[in-house]
VMD Tcl script that builds the backbone (N, CA, C; Angstrom):
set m [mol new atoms 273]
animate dup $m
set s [atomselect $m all]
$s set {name element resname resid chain x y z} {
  {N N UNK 1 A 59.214 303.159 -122.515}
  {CA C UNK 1 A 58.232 302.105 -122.335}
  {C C UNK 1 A 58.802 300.810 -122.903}
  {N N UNK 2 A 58.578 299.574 -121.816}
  {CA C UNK 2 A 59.063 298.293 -122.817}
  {C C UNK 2 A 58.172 297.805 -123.476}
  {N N UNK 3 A 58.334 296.980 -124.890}
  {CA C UNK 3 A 57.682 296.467 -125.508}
  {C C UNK 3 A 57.964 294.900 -125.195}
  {N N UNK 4 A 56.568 294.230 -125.115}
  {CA C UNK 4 A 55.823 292.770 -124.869}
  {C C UNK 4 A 56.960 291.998 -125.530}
  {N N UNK 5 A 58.083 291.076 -125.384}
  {CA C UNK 5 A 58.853 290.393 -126.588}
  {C C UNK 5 A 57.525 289.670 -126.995}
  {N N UNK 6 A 56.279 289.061 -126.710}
  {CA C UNK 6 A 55.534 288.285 -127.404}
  {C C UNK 6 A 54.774 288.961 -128.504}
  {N N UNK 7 A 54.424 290.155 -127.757}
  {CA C UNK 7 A 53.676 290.864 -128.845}
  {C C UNK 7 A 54.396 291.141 -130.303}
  {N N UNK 8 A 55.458 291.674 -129.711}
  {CA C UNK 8 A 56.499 291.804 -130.665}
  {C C UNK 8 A 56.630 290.661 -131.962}
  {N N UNK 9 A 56.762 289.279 -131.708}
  {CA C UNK 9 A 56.623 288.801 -132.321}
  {C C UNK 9 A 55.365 288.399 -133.123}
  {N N UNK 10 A 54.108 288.523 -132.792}
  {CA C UNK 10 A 52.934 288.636 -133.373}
  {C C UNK 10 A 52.979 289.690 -134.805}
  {N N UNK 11 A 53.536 291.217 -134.049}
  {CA C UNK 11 A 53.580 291.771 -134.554}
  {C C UNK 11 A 54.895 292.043 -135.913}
  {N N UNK 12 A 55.700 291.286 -135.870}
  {CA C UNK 12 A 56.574 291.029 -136.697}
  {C C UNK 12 A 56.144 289.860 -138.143}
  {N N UNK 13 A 55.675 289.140 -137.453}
  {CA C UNK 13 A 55.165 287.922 -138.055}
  {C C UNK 13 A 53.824 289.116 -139.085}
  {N N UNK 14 A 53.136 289.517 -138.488}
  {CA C UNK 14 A 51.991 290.112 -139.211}
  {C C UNK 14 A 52.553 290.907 -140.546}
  {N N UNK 15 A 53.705 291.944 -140.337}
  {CA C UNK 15 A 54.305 292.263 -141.074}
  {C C UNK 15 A 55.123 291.791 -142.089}
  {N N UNK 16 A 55.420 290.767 -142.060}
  {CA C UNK 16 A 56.511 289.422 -142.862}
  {C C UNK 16 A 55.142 288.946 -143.731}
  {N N UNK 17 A 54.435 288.437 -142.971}
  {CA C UNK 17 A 52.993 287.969 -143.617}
  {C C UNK 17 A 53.244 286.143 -143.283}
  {N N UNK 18 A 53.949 285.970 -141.842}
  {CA C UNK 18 A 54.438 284.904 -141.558}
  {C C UNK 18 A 53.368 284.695 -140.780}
  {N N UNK 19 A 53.504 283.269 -140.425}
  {CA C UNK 19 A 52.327 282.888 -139.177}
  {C C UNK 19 A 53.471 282.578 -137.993}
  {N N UNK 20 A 52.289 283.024 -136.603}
  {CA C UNK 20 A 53.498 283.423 -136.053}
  {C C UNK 20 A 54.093 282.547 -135.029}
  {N N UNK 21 A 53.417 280.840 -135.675}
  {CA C UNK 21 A 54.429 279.861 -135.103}
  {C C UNK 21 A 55.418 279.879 -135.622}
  {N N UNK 22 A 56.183 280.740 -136.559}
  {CA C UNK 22 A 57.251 280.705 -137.227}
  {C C UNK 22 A 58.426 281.165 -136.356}
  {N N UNK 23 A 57.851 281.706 -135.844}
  {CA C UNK 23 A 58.369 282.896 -135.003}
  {C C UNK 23 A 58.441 282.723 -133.384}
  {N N UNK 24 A 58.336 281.200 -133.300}
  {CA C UNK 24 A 58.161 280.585 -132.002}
  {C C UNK 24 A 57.030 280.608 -130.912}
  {N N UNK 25 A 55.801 281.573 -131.564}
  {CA C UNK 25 A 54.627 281.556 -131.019}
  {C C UNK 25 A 53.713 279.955 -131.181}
  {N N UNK 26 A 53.021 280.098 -129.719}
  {CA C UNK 26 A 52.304 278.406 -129.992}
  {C C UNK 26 A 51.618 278.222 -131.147}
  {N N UNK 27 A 50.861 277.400 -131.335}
  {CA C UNK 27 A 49.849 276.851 -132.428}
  {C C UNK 27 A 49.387 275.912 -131.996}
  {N N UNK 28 A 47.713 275.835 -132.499}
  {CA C UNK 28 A 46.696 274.830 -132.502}
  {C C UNK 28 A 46.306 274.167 -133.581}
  {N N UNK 29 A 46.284 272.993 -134.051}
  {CA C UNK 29 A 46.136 272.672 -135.238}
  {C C UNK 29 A 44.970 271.763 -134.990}
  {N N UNK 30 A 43.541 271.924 -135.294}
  {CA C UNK 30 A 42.390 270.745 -135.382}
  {C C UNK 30 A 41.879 270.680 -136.527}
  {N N UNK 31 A 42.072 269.238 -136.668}
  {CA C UNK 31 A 41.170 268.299 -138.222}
  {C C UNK 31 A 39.924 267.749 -137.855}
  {N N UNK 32 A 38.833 268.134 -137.538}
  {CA C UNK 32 A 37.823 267.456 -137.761}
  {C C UNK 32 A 37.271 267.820 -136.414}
  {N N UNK 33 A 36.309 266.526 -136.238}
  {CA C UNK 33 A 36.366 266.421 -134.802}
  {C C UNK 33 A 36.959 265.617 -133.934}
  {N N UNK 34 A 37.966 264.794 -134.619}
  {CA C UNK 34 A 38.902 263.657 -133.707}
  {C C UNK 34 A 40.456 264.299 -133.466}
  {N N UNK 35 A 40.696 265.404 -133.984}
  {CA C UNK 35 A 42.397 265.759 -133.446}
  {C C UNK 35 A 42.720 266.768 -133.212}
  {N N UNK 36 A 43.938 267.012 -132.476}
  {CA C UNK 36 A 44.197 268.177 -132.177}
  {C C UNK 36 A 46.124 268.248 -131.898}
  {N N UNK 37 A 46.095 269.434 -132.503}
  {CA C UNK 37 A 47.811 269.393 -132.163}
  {C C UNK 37 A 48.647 270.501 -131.572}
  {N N UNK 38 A 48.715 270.286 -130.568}
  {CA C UNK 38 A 49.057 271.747 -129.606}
  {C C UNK 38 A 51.083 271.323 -130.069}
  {N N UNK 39 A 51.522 273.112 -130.925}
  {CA C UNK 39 A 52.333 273.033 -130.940}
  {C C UNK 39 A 53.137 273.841 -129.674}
  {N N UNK 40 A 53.962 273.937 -128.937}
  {CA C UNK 40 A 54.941 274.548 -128.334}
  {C C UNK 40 A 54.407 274.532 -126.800}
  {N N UNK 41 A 54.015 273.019 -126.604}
  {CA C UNK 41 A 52.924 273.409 -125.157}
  {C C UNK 41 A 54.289 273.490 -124.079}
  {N N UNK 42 A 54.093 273.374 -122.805}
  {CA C UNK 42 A 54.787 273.654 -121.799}
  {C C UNK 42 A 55.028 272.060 -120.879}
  {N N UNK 43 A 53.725 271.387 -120.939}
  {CA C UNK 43 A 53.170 270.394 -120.181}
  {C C UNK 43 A 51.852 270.024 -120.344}
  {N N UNK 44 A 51.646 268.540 -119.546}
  {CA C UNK 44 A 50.320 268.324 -119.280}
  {C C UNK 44 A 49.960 268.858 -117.625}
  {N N UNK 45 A 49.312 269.333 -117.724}
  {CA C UNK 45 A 48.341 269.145 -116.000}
  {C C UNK 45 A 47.194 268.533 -115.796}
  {N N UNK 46 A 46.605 268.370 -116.891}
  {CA C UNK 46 A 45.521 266.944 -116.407}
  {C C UNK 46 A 45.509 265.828 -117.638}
  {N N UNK 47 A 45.308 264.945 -117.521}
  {CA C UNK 47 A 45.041 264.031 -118.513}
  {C C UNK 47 A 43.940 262.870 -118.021}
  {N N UNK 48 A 42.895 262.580 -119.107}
  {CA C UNK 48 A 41.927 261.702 -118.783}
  {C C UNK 48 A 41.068 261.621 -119.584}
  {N N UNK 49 A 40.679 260.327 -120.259}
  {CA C UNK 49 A 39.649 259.701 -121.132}
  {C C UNK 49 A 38.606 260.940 -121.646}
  {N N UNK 50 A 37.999 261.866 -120.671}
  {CA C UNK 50 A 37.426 262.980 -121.152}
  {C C UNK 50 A 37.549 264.395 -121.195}
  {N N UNK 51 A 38.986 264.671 -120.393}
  {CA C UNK 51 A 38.912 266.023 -120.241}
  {C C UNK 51 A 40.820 265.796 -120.347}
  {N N UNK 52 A 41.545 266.613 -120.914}
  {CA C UNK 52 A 42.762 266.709 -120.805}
  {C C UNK 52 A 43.271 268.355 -120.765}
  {N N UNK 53 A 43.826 268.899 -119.937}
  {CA C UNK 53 A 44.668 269.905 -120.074}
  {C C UNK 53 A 45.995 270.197 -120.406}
  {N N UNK 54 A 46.161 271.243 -120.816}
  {CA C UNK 54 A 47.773 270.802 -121.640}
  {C C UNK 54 A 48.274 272.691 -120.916}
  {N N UNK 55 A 49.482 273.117 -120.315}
  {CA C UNK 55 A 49.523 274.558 -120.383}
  {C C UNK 55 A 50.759 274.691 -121.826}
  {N N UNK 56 A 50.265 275.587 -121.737}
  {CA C UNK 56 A 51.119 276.657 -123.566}
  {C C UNK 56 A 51.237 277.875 -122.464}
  {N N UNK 57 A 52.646 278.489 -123.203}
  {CA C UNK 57 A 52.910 279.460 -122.781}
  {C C UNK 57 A 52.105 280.568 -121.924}
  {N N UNK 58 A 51.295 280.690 -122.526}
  {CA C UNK 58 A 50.473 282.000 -121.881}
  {C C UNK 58 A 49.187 281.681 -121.632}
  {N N UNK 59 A 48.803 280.974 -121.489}
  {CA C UNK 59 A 47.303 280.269 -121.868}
  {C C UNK 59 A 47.268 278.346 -121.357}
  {N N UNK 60 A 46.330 277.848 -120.324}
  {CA C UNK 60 A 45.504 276.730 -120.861}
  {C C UNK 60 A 44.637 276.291 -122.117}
  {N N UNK 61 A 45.095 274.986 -122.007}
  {CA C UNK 61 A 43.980 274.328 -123.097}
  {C C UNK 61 A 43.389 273.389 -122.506}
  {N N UNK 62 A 42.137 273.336 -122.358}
  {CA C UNK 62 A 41.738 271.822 -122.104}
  {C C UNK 62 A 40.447 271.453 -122.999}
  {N N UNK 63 A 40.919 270.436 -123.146}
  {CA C UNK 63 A 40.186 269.205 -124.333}
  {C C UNK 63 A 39.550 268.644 -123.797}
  {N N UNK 64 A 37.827 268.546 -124.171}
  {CA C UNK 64 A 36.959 268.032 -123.469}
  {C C UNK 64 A 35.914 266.757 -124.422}
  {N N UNK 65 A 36.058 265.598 -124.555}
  {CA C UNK 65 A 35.575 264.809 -125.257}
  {C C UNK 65 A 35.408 263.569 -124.724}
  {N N UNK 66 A 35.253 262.230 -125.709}
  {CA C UNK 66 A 34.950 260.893 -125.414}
  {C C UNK 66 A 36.223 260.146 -125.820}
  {N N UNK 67 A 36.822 259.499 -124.283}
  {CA C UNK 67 A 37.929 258.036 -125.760}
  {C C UNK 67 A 39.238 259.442 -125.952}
  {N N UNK 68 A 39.669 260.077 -125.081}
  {CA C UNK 68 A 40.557 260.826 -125.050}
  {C C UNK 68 A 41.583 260.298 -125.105}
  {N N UNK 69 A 43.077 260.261 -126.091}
  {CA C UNK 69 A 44.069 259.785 -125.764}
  {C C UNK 69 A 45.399 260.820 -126.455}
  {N N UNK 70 A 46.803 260.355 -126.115}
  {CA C UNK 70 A 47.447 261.174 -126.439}
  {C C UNK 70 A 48.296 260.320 -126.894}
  {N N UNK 71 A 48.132 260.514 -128.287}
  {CA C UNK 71 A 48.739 259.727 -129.656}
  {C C UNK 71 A 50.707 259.942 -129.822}
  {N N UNK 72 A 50.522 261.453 -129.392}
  {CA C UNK 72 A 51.981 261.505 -129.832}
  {C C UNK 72 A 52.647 262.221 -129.031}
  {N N UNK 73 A 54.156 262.526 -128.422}
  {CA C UNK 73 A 54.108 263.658 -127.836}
  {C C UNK 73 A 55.809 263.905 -127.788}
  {N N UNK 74 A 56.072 265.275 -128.456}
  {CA C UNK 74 A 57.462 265.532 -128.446}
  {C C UNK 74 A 57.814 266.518 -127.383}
  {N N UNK 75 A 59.194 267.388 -126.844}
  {CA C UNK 75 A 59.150 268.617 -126.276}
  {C C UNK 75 A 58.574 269.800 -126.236}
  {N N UNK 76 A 57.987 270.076 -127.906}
  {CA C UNK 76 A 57.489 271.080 -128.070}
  {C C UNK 76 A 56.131 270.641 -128.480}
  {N N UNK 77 A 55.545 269.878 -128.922}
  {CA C UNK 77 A 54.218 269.232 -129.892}
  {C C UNK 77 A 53.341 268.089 -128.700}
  {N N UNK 78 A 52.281 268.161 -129.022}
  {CA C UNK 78 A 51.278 266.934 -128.371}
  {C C UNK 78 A 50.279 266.930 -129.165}
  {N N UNK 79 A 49.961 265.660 -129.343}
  {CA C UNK 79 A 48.905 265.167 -130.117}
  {C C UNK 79 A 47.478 264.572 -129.708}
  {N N UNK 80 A 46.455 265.346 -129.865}
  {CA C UNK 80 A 45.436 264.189 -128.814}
  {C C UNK 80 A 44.449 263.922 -130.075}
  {N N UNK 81 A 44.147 262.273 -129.819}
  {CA C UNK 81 A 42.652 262.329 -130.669}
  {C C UNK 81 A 41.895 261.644 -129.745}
  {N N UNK 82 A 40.565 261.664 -130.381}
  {CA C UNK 82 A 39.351 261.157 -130.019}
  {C C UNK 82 A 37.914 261.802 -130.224}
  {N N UNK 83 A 36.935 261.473 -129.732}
  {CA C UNK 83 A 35.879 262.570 -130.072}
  {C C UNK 83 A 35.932 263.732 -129.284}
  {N N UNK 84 A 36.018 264.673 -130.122}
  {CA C UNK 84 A 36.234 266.295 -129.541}
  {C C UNK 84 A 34.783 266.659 -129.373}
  {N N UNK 85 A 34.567 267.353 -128.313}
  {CA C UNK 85 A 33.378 268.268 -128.236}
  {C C UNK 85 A 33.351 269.614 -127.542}
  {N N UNK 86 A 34.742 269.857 -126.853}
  {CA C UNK 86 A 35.374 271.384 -126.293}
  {C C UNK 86 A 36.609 271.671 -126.611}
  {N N UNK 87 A 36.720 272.681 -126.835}
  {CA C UNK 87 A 38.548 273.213 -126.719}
  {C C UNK 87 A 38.061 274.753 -126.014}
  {N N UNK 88 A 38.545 274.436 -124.988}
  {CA C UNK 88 A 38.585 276.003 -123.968}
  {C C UNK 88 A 39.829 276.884 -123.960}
  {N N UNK 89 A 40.092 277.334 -123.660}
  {CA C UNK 89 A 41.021 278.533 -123.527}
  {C C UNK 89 A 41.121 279.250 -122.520}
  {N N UNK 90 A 41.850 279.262 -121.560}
  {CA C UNK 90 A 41.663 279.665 -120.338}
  {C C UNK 90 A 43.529 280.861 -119.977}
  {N N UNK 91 A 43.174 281.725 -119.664}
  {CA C UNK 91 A 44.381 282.573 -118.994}
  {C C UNK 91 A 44.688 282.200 -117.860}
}
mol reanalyze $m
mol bondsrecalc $m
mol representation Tube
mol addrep $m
């Protein structure tokens, strides 16, 4: 039987007692209700004043608020603030 390489790393990380963006798994980081920091995304596929989507590896995100903007944005990292009022999660 093969084993998931993603799971794998979840499951490695759990054992280390690492988190398992360490380990090259994504991460979400939100402060409040104005930010958000999608680490290891893939891309944007939508962007707009109230609704922005971002894909991550295995998973959508889309950010649903007021005054949406995207503050920062490296290869692996994106930054959005504004007033937050959704973060969805979509497969």
């Amino acid at each position: 039987m093969k084993s998931n390489p993603k799971a794998l790393i979840y499951q490695t990380a759990q054992k280390l007692t690492l988190p398992a963006e360490v380990l090259g798994a994504s991460a979400i980081e939100i402060s409040g209700r104005t930010q958000v920091l999608l680490s290891g995304h893939k891309g944007i596929r939508a962007y707009g004043m109230e609704e922005t989507v971002v894909d991550m590896p295995d998973f959508a995100v889309t950010v649903r608020g007021a005054d949406l903007r995207i503050t920062a944005m490296t290869k692996s990292e994106l930054m959005i603030h504004g007033e937050l009022s959704q973060i969805i999660f979509v497969r």
